[in-house]
C-alpha positions in Angstrom: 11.5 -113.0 5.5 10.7 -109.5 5.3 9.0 -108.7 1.9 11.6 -106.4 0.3 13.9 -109.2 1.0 11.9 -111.4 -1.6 11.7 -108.8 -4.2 14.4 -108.3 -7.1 16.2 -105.0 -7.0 14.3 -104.2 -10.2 10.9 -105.0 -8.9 11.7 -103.4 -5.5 12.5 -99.7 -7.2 8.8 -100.2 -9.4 7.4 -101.4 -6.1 8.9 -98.4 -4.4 8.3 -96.0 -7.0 4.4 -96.9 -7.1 4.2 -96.5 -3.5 5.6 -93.2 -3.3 3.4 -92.3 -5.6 0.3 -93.7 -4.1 1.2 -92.0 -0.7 1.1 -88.8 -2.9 -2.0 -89.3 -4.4 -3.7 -90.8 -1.4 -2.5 -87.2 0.4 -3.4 -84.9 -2.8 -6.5 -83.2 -2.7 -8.1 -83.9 -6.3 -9.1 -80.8 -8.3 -12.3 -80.7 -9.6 -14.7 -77.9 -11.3 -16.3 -77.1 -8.0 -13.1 -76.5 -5.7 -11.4 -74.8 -8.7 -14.5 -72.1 -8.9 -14.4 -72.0 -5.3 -10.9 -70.5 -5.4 -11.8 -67.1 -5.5 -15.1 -67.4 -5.2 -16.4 -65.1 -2.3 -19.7 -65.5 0.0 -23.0 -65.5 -1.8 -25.9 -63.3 -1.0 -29.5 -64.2 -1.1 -31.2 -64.0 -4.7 -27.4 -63.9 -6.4 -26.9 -65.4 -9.7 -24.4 -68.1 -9.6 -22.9 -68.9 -13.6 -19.3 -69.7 -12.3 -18.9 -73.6 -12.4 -20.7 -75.1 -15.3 -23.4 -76.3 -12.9 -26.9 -76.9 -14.4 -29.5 -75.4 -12.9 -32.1 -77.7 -13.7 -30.7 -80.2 -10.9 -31.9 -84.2 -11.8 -34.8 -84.4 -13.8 -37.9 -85.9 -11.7 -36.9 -89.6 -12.4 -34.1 -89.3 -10.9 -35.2 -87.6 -8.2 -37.8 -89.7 -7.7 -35.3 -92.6 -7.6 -33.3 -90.9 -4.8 -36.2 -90.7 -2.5 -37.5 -94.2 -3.0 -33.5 -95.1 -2.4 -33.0 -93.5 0.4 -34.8 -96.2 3.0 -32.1 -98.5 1.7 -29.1 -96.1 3.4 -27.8 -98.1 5.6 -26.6 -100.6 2.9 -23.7 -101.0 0.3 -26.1 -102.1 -2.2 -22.7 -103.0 -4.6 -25.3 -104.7 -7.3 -26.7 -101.0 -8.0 -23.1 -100.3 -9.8 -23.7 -103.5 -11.8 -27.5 -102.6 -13.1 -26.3 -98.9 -14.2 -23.2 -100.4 -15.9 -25.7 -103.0 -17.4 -27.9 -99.8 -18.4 -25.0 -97.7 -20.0 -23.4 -100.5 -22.2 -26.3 -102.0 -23.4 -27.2 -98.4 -24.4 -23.8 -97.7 -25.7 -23.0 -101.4 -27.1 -19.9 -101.8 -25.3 -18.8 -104.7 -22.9 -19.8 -104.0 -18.9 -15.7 -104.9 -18.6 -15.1 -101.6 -20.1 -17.1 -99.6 -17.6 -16.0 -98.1 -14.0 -18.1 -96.1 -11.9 -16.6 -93.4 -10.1 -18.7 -90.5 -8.0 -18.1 -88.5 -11.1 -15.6 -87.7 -13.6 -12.4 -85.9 -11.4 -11.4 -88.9 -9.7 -10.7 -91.2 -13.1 -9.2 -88.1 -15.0 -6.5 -87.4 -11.6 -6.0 -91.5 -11.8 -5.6 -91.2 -15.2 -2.7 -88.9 -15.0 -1.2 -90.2 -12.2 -1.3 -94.0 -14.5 0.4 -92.6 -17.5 2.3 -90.0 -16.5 5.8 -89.5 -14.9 9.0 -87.4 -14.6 9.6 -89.1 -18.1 6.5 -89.2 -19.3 5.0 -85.9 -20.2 0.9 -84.2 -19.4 0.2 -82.7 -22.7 -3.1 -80.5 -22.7 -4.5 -77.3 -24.5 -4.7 -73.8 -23.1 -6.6 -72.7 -22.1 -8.0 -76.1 -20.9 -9.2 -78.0 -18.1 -6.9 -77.2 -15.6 -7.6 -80.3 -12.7 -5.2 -83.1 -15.2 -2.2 -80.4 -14.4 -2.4 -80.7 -10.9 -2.3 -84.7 -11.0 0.6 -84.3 -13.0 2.3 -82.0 -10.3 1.9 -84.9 -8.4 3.4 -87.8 -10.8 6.2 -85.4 -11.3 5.8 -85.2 -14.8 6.6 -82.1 -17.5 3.7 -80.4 -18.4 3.1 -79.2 -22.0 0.1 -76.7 -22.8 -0.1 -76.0 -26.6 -2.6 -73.4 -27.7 -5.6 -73.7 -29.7 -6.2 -73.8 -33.1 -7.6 -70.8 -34.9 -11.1 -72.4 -34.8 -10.4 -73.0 -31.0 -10.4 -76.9 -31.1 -7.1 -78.9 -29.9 -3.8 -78.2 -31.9 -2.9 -82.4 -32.5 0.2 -81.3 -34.7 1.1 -79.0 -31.8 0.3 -81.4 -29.1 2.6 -84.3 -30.6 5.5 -81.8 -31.7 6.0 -80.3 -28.6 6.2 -83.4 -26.4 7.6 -86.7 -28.2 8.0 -88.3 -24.8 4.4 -87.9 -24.0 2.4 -90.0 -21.7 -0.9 -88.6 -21.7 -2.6 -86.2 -24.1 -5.7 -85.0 -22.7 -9.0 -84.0 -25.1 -11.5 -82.5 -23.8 -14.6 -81.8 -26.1 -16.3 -80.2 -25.7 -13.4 -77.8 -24.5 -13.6 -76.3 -20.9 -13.5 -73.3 -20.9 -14.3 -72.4 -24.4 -17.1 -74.3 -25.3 -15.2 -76.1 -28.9 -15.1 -79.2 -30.0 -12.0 -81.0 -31.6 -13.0 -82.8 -34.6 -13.7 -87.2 -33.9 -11.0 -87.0 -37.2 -8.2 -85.2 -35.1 -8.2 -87.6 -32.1 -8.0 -90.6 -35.1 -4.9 -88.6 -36.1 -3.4 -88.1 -32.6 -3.6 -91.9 -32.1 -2.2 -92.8 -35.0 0.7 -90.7 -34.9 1.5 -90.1 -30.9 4.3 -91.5 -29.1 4.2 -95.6 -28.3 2.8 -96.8 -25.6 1.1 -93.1 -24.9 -2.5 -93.1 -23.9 -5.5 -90.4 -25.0 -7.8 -89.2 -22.3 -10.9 -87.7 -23.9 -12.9 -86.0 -21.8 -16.9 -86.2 -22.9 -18.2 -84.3 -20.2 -19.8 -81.8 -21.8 -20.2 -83.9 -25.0 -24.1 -84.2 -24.6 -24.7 -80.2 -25.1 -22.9 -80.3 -28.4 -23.2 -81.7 -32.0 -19.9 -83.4 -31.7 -19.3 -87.1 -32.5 -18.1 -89.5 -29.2 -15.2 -91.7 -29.3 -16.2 -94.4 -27.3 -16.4 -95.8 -31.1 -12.1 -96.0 -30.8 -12.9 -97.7 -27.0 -14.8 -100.3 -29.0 -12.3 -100.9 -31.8 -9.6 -101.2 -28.8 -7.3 -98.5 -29.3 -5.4 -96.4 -26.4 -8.2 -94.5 -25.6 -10.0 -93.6 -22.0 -13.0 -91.8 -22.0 -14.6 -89.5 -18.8 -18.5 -89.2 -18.8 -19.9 -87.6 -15.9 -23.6 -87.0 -14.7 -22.5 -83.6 -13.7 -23.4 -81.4 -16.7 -26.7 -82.1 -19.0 -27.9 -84.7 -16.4 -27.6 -81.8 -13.3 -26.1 -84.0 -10.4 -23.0 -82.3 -10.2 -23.6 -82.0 -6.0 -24.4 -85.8 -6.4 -21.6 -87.3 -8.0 -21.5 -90.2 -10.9 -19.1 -90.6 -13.4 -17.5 -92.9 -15.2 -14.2 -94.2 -17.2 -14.6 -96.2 -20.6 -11.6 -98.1 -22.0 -10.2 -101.5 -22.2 -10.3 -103.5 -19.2 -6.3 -103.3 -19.2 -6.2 -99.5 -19.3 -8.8 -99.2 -16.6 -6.4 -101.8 -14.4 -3.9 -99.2 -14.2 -6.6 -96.3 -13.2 -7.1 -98.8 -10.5 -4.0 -98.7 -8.9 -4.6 -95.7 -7.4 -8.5 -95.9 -6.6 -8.8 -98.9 -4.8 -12.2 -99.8 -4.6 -15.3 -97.7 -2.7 -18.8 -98.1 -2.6 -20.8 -95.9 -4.8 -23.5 -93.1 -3.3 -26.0 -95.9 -3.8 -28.4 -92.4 -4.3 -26.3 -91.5 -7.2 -26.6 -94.7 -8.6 -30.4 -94.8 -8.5 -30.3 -91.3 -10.0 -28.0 -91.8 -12.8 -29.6 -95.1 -13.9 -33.1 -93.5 -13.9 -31.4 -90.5 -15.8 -30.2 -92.8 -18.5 -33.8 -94.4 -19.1 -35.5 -91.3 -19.6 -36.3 -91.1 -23.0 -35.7 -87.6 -24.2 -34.0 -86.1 -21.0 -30.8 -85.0 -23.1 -32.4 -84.0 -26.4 -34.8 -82.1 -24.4 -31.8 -80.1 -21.8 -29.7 -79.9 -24.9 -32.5 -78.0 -26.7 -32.9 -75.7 -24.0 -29.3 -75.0 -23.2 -28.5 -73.8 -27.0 -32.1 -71.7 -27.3 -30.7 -69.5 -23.9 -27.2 -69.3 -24.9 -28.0 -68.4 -28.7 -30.4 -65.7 -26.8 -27.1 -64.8 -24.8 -24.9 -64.5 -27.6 -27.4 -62.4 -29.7 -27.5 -60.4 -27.3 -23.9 -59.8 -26.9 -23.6 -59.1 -30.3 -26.3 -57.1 -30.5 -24.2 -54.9 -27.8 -20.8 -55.0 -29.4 -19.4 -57.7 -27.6 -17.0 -60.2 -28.2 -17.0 -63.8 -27.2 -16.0 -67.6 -28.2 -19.0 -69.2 -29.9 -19.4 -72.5 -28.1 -21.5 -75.8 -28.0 -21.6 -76.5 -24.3 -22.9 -74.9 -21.2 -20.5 -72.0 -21.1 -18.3 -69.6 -22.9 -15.2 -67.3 -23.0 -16.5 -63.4 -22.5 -13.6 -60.9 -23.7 -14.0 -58.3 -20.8 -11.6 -56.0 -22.8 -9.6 -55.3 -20.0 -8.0 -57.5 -17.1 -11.4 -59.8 -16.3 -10.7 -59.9 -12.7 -11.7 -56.2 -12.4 -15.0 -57.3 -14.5 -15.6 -60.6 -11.9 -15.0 -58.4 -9.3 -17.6 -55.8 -10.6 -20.6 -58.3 -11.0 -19.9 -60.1 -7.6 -21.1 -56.6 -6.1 -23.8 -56.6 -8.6 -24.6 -60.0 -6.8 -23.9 -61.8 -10.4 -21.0 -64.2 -10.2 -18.9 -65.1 -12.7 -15.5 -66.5 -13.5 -12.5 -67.6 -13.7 -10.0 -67.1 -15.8 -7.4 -68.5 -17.9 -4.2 -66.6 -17.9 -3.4 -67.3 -21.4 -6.5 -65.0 -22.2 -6.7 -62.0 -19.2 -9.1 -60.5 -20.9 -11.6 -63.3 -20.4 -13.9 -65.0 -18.1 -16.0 -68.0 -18.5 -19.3 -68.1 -18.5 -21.9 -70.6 -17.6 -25.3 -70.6 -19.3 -28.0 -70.7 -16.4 -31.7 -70.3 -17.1 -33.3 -67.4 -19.4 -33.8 -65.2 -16.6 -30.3 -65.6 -15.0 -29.0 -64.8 -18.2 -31.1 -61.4 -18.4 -29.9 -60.2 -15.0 -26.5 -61.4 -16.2 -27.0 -59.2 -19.1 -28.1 -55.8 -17.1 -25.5 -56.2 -15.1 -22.6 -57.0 -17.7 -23.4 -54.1 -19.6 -23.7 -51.4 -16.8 -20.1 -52.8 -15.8 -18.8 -52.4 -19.1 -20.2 -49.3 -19.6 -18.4 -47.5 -16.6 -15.5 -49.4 -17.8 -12.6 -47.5 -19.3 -11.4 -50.6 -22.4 -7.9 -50.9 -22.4 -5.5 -52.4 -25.1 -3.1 -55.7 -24.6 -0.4 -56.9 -26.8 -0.1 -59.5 -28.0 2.2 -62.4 -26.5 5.6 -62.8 -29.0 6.4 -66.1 -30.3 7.3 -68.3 -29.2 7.8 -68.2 -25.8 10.1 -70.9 -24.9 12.0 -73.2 -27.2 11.7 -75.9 -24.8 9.3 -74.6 -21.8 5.7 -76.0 -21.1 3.9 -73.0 -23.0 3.8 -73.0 -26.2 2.6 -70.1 -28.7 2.7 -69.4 -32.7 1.5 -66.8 -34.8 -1.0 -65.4 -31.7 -3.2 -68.4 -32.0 -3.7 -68.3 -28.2 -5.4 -65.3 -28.3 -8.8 -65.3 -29.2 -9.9 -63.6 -32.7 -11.9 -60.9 -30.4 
């Protein structure tokens, strides 16, 4: 008997449904910060200055580079038990149960699973704009409605916005530190977006930039239970972006469904060595973390000093007004061999910014301000409001434009 024959008519439309869906996925390329910089990203000359893609350009600290040489004999093996020890590392660091941990070569694959779990043509993506824009692209995929609410004046996520404008949501997606701005949402609003969103809704939070900040983690709400997933990559303060490590955190039920659409893989078993040795050095974040916000308060004094607006921010990069369309500006410093970018269409006027080292920043500097200064500024208006009554932007007041 053939195996649709055996399945009930409601099973075999789930059945279906989930297949066509996996088919998609399996054929989608997933987004992640490095292909979405890449985008308009043109060929790099020797000695350029490269701030486009939140890299760090630190790379692993010696531990872990250490730990990639001495793992490198050991190639030619799956080596499955090094996923075990750094989950072992993490949740004895973290106290949390190993059962709540799954490794991933970094943080896009779990958030495009994510989406493609909890989302659907009924279920709507609600995010922030400007925001990470990789979750909307998995959502393309699931079908689903996609909701972008702005920011709040004090540029964290809008929760009252977020739940008004989707009551049928199926996945709200945090990220906090925000990319592209740099904000954090307050541990108190995502306590007030679970308790009020839709049933049966899930919260992604994304903590990859979490470690540059003074925010407050949630992985306390993954220990008390509630319908939370968290993303942690070792992309950002721990500089393996090109080496790829990440991880989801949630109930063991909630990772199940992420599941369904990874299958299973074996880990870079040099990533693994690299990230475990990353977690046992002692003062490796407090250390990068210090570093990060010495440069970029240097960068934003700086600016001000200048006459120049931006987002303050406590991650790795910011949003730069350019005072006139921003692609003229990225444009500009790409012949200046300083690159630059991208922007959010929400704010035109801006471009992101990722914090390099101090003397990156300096030619990033001397080259910013001989742009701007052959630059005629030219005025916007503002947006009106609101947009849509029932479209997937939503605006109020002029709260998605920054105060410049």
């Amino acid at each position: 008997m053939k195996a649709n024959e055996i399945l009930s008519n409601g099973s075999r439309r789930a059945f279906l449904q989930l297949s066509a869906v996996a088919t998609a996925a399996a054929a989608f390329r997933i987004a992640t910060e490095a292909s979405l910089a890449a985008e308009d990203r043109k060929v790099f000359h020797p000695g350029a200055v490269v701030i486009d893609a939140n890299e760090n350009p630190l790379g692993p600290c010696d531990a872990a580079r250490k730990a990639i040489v001495d793992m490198a004999p050991q190639g030619g093996r799956y080596s499955y038990w090094l996923a075990e020890e750094f989950v072992k590392t993490f949740t004895e660091m973290e106290g949390l149960k190993p059962e709540y941990v799954r490794v991933f070569p970094g943080s896009s694959e779990p958030l495009h699973f994510s989406v493609l779990a909890f989302t659907s043509p009924a279920k709507s993506y609600v995010t922030a704009d400007p925001g990470y824009e990789a979750g909307m692209k998995a959502a393309k995929i699931s079908g689903a409605r996609i909701v972008k609410t702005p920011l709040t004046k004090t540029y964290a996520h809008d929760i009252k916005a977020m739940l008004a404008a989707a009551p049928d949501a199926g996945l709200f997606y945090v990220c906090t530190p925000n990319n592209p701005t740099g904000t954090l949402t307050p541990h108190s609003d995502i306590e007030q977006l679970l308790a009020a969103k839709p049933k049966g809704s899930v919260v992604l939070v994304d903590e990859a930039y979490i470690h540059f900040s003074d925010g407050v983690s949630v992985l306390d709400l993954v220990k008390a239970d509630r319908d939370v997933v968290v993303l942690r990559t070792f992309s950002k303060i721990y500089g393996m972006a090109g080496i790829r490590c990440g991880m989801a955190i949630a109930r063991p039920d909630l990772l199940a469904k992420l599941e369904n659409f990874s299958g299973w893989s074996a880990m870079p078993i040099t990533a693994l060595a690299a990230a475990t040795a990353s977690l046992k050095h002692e003062h490796l974040v407090s250390d990068r973390k210090k570093l990060n916000a010495e440069i970029r308060q240097k960068t934003f004094d700086w600016l001000g000093s200048h006459g120049y607006s931006y987002v303050p921010s406590q991650s790795n990069c910011f949003m730069l007004d350019t005072k006139r369309p921003a692609k003229e500006v990225i444009d500009a410093m790409a012949a200046r061999n300083v690159y630059i970018g991208r922007i959010w269409p929400v704010w035109p006027t801006y471009t992101r910014i990722t914090i390099g080292t101090q003397q990156e920043m300096e030619t990033f500097q001397e080259a910013f301000d001989a742009v701007m200064s052959n630059a005629k500024t030219v005025s916007f208006a503002r947006p009106s409001s609101p947009a849509s009554s029932r479209g997937s932007r939503f605006y109020a007041d002029g709260q998605n434009w920054p105060n410049a």
